[in-house]
C-alpha positions in Angstrom: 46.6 126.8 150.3 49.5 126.2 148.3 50.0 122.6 146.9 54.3 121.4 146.8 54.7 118.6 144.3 57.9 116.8 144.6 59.4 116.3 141.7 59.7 112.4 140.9 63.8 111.1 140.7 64.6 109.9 137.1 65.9 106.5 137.1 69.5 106.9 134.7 68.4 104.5 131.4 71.6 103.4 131.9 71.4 101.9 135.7 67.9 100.5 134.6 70.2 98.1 131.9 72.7 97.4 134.5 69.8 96.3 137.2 68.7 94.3 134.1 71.6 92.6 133.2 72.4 91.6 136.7 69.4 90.1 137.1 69.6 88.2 133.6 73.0 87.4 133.6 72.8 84.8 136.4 69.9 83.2 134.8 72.1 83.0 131.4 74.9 81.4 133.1 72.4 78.4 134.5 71.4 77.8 131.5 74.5 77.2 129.6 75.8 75.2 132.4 73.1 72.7 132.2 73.6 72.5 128.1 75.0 69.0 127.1 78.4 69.2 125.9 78.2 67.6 122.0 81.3 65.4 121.0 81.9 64.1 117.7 83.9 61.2 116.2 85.9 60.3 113.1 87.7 57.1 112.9 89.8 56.4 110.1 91.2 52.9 109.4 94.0 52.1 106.6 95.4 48.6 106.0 96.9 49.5 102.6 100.1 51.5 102.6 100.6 51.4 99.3 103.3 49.7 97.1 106.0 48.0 99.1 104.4 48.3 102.7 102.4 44.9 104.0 98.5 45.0 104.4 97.9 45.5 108.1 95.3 42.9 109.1 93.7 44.6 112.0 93.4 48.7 111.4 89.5 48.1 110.8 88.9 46.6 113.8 90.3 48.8 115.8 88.8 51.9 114.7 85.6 49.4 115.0 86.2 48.7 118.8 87.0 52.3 119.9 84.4 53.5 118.2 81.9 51.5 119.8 84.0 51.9 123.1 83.3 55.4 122.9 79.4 55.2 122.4 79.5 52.7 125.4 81.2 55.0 127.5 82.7 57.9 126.2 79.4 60.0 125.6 79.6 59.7 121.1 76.1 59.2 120.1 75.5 57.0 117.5 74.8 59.6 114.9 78.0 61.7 115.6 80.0 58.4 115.0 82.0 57.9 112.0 83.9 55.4 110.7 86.2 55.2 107.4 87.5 52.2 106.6 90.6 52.5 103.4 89.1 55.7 102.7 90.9 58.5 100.0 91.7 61.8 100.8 88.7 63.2 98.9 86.4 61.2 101.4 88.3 62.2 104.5 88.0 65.8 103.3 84.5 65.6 102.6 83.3 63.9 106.1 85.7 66.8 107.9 83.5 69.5 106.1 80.1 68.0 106.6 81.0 67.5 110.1 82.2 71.2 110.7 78.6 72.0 109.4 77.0 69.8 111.8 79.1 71.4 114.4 78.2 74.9 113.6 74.1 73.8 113.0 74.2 72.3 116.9 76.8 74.7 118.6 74.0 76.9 120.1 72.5 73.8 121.7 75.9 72.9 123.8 77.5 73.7 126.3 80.6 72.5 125.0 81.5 70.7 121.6 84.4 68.4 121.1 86.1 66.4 118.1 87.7 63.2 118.6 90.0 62.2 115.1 91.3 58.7 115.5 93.9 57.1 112.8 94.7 53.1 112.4 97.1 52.6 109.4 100.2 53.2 107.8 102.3 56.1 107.9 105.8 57.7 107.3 107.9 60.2 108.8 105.8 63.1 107.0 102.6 61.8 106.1 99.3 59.2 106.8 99.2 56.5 103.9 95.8 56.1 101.8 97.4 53.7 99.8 99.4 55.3 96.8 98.0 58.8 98.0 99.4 60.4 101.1 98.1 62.9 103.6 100.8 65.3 105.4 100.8 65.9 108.8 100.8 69.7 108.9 97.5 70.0 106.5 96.1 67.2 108.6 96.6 69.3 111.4 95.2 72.0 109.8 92.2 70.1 108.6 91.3 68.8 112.4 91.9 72.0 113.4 89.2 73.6 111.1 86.5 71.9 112.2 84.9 74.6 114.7 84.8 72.1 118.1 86.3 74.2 120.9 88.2 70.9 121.9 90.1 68.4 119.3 91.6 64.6 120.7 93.9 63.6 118.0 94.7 60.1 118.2 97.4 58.3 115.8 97.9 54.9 115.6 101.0 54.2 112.8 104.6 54.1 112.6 106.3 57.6 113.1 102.9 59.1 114.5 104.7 61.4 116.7 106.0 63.4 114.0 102.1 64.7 114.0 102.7 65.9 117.4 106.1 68.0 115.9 104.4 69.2 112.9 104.5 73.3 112.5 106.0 73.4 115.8 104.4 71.6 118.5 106.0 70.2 121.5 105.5 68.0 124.4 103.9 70.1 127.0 103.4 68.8 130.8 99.1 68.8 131.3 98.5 71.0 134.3 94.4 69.8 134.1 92.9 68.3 137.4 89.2 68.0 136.6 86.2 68.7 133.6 84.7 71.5 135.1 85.6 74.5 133.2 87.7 73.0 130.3 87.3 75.5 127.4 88.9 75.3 124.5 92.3 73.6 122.9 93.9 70.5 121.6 95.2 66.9 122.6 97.6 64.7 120.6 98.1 61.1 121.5 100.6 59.8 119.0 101.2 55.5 119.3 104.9 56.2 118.9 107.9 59.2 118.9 108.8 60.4 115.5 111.4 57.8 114.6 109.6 54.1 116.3 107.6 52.2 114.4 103.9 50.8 115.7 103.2 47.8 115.7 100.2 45.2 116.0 100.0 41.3 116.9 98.0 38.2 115.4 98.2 37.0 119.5 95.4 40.2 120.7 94.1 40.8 117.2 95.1 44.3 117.7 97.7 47.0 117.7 99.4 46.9 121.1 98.5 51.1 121.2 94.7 51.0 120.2 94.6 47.8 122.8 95.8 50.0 125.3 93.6 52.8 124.6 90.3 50.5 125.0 91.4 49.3 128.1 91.9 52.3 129.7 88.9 53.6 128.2 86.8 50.9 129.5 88.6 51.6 133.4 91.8 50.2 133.6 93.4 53.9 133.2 91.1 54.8 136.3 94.0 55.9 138.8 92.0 58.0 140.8 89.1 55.8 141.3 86.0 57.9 140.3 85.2 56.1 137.7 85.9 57.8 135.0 88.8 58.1 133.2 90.7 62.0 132.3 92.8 62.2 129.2 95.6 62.3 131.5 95.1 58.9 133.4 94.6 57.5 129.6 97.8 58.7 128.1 99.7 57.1 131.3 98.2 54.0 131.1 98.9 53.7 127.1 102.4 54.6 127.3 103.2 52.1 130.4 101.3 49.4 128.6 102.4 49.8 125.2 105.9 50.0 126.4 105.7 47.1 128.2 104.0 44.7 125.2 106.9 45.9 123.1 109.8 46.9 124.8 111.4 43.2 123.5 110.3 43.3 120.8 112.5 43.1 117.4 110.8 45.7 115.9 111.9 48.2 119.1 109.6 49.7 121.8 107.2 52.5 121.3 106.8 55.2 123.4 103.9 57.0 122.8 103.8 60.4 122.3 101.6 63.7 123.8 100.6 67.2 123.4 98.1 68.6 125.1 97.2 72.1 125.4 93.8 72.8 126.8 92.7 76.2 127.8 90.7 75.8 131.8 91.5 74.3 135.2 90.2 71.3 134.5 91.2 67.7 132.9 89.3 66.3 130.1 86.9 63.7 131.2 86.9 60.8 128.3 84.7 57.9 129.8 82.4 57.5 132.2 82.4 54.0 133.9 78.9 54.5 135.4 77.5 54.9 131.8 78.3 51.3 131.0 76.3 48.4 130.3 77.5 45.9 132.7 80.6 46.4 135.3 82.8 44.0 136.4 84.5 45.5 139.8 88.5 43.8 140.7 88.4 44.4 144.4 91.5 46.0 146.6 92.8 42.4 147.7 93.3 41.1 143.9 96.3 41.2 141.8 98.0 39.8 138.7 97.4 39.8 135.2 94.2 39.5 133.9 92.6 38.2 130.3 88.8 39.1 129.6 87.6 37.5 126.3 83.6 37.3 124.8 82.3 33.9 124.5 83.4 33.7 120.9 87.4 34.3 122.1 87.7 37.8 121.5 90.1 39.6 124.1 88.2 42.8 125.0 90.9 43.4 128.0 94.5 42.8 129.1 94.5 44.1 132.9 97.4 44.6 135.4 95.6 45.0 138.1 98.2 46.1 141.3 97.2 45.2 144.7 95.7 48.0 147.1 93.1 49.8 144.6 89.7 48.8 143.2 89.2 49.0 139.3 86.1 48.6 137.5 85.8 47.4 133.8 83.5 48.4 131.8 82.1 45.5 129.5 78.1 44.6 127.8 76.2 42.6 128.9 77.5 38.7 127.8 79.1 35.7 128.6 83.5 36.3 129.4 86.4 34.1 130.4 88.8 35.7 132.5 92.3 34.1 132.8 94.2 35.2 135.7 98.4 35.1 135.5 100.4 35.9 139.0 103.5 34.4 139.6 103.9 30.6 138.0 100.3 30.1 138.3 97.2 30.6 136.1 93.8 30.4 136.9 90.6 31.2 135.4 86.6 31.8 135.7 83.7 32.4 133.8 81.4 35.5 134.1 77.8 36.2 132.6 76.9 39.8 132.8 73.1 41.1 133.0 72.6 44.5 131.2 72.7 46.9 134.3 74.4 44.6 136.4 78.0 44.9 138.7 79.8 42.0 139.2 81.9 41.8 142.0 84.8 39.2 141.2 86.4 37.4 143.9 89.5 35.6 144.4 87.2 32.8 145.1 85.6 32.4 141.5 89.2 31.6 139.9 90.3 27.8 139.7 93.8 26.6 138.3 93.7 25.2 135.8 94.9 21.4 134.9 98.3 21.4 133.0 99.0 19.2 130.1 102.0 17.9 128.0 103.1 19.1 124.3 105.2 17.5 121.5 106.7 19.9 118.3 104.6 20.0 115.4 107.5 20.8 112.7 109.5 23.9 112.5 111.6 25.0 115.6 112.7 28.7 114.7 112.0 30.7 117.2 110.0 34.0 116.5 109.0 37.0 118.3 106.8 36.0 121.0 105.1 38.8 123.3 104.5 36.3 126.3 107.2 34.4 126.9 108.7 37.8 127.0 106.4 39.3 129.8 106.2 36.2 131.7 109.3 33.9 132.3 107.2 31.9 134.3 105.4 30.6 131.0 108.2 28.4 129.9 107.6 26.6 133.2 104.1 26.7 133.8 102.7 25.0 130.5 99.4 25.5 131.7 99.4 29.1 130.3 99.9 27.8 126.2 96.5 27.2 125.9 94.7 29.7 128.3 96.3 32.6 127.0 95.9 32.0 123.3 92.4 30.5 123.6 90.5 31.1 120.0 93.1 33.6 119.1 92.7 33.3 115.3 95.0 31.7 113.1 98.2 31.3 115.4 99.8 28.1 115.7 102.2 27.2 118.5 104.6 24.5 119.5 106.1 23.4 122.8 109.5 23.0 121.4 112.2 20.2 122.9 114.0 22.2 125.1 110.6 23.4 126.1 110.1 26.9 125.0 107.0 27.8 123.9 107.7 29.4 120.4 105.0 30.9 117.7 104.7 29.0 114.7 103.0 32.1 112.8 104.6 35.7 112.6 102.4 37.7 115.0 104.3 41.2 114.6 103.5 44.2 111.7 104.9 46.9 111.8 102.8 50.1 110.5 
């Protein structure tokens, strides 16, 4: 009897790794899909320009309000959240570089990181302005771009900002992004002004008219598509239109903000998320006009031009607001008291004009700059608006002069 053995096939080593890998890969790929993506934050503020250049009275609050805009909504924990108010370029430095290492520590945990760099203060054509020390543009650029994020939001809000933007060569490049799915690596610049405009801020919103703009969109106004959630590309829209607009009469001169963005993906860059807000207050299709949200203590948290046709939601804590609503020659208001995790739905309904009254001059009848009898001719006619608008806006005086233009006692324009 004779016994055959058949001789068993050798599997190849390499087809075993390849059956492996295919089999691995997939499971890999899950994984880092389901990874957070990490952002960071720095935001620097600088009222003193040094020797010869005005203290700015509101860089410190700005950088305070976006940042905490950006915990509410724009996915910044707490701990990655940096603020430096008047700081020197040593202490810039130094937060840059202990960042980068907290980067680096948690990259393996992410699917993604980002750095947002945001600048209120005074600057030149060439340089940021510590005070008497200065910080040029192309080894700022070279700083941000150091710290090892795969995406960097730049954000300058100071005269001549868009010189940033031209440093070593950058231009304006047209965004080609159209959602966050697979955005990879690159950089944004968002610049308050071109290279040769100055910025400017106003005692009348306690802000600069850029940063203002940027919080407003942030919090939903710059929602165009409706998803709620704003891209970087709905934001810079929405900044440029409205920053325009607050200062295209002014005496200063207009900005026009400035942008490059350069991201490497198919997708835009998703900034806030509406959803993750405290409390939502919802503008329905059917209203329109010109709306003023301000806190119970006066603050104005939003300036709104809300178009007929398309819902917006705003993204606010929880609190008691005034809302002043401006369309045409009249102006109307209502009063709003948000719940943590609730939407309000406002309605045409809630608003109520509001009575008008009568005023004499106090003094002084030289006119100065004044951003709302600009925007809104019907002011001058509608007197209604002189107190409503201004409500607990601190330290601004106004008259009703004889010939009955409303005129700003107090100069509410600096220039950065």
């Amino acid at each position: 009897m004779n016994l055959v053995f058949k001789k068993r096939k050798r599997v190849k080593p390499a087809l075993s790794i390849c059956v492996f890998l295919l089999s691995f890969l997939p499971a890999v790929f899950f994984a880092q899909e389901n990874l957070p993506i990490e952002r960071y934050a720095i935001y620097v503020a600088s009222n003193d320009g040094g020797k010869g250049r005005e203290i700015l009275r509101y860089a410190g609050t700005d950088a305070n309000r976006l940042a905490q805009t950006m915990i509410d909504v724009g996915g910044v924990k707490v701990e990655n959240s940096n603020i430096l108010l008047d700081p020197s370029k040593k202490e810039l430095d130094t937060y840059l570089r202990i960042l980068s290492e907290k980067v680096v520590k948690n990259k393996s945990h992410t699917k993604r990181t980002e750095f947002v760099f945001y600048y209120s203060g005074h600057s030149d054509e060439n340089a940021l302005l510590f005070g008497n020390e200065r910080y040029d543009y192309a080894d700022l650029k070279a700083s941000i771009s150091a710290v090892p994020s795969d995406v960097h939001v730049v954000m300058l809000d100071s005269c001549f900002s868009g010189n940033f933007i031209r440093a070593k060569g950058g231009e304006k490049q047209k965004s080609f992004l159209v959602d966050d799915s697979t955005v990879v690596q690159g950089h944004a610049y968002l610049s308050s002004s071109s290279e040769s405009e100055s910025s400017q801020e106003s005692d009348l919103i306690q802000a600069s008219f850029f940063t203002h703009a940027l919080i407003t969109g942030l919090r939903g106004a710059a929602d165009s598509s409706g998803d709620n959630k704003v891209s970087l590309n709905e934001l810079y829209h929405y900044a440029f239109n409205e920053t325009l607009l607050q200062t295209e009469r002014s005496t200063i001169g207009p900005q026009h903000p400035s942008y490059n963005i350069t991201l490497v993906g198919s997708g835009d860059l998703i900034l806030t998320d509406i959803t993750d807000s405290e409390s939502i207050i919802v503008f329905p299709a059917e209203i329109e006009g010109r709306f003023f949200v301000r806190t119970s203590d006066g603050v104005l948290v939003s300036e709104v031009n809300k178009q007929r046709g398309s819902k917006m939601s705003l993204a606010l804590n929880q609190g008691y607001y005034t809302i002043i609503s401006i369309i045409g020659g009249l102006t109307q208001q209502t009063s709003v008291s948000l719940r943590s995790g609730a939407t309000y739905l406002l309605s045409s309904r809630d608003f109520v004009p509001v009575q008008t009254f009568s005023g004499r001059p106090r003094g002084g009848t030289e006119e100065k700059p004044d951003i709302y009898t600009d925007r809104y001719p019907d002011i001058n006619t509608n007197r209604n608006e002189i107190m409503l608008i201004i409500t607990n806006a601190a330290g601004i005086s106004y008259n009703v002069d004889e010939d009955k233009t409303f005129v700003q006692e107090s100069d509410a324009w600096n220039f950065r």
